[in-house]
C-alpha positions in Angstrom: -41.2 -8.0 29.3 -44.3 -5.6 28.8 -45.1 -4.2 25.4 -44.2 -1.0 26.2 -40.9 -1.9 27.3 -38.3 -1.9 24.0 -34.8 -2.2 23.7 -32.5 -0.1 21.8 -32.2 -1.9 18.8 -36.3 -2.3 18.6 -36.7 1.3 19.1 -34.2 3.0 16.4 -35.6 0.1 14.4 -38.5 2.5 15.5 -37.3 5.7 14.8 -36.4 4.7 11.6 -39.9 3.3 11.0 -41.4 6.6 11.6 -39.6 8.2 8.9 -42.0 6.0 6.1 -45.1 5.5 8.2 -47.5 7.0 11.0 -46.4 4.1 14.3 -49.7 2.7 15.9 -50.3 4.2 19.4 -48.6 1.9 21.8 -45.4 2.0 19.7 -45.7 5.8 20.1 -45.9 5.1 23.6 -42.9 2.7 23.9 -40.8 5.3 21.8 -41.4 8.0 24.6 -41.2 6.0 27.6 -37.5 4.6 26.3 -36.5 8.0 25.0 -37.4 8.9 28.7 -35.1 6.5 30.2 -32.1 6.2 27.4 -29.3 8.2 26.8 -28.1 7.2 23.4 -31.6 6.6 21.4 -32.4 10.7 21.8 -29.6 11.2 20.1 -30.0 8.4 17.4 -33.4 10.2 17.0 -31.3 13.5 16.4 -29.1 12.3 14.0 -32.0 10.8 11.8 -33.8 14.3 12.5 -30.7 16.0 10.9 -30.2 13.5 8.0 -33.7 14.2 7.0 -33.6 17.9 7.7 -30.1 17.9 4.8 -31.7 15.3 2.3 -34.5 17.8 2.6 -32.3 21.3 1.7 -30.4 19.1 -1.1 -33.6 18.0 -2.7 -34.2 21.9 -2.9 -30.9 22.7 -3.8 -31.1 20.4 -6.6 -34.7 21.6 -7.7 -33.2 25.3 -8.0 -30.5 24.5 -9.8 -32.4 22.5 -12.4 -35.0 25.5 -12.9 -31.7 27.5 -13.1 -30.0 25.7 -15.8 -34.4 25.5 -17.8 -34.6 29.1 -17.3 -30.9 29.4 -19.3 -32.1 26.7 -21.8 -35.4 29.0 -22.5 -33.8 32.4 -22.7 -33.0 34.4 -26.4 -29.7 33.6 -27.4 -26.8 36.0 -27.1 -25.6 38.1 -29.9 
């Protein structure tokens, strides 16, 4: 087997990999030559795209509601 030749399993092992670190070149390489070639990884790589893309909006959604409820805590009480 050549280096640039993964299997599934080694490349969403990949994908995932990519989500904590910067891959070294010939990994890169290996991850577009299989996505090239493999019908189920690109979608793998979608799915992990979209988990990241609605951790992402609930991290924000969290962050406004907490300002929210500091901006309540910090305002003149009601008569």
């Amino acid at each position: 087997m050549t280096p640039f030749r993964r299997t599934c399993k080694e490349v969403t092992a990949l994908v995932i990999a990519r989500e904590d670190r910067a891959l070294p070149w010939r990994d890169r390489l290996a991850l577009r030559l299989h996505m090239a070639i493999c019908a189920a990884c690109p979608t793998f790589e979608r799915q992990v795209f979209t988990m990241r893309n609605a951790m992402k909006q609930w991290r924000n959604y969290e962050g406004a509601e907490a300002l929210a409820r500091s901006a309540d805590d910090q305002s003149p009480p009601k008569p």
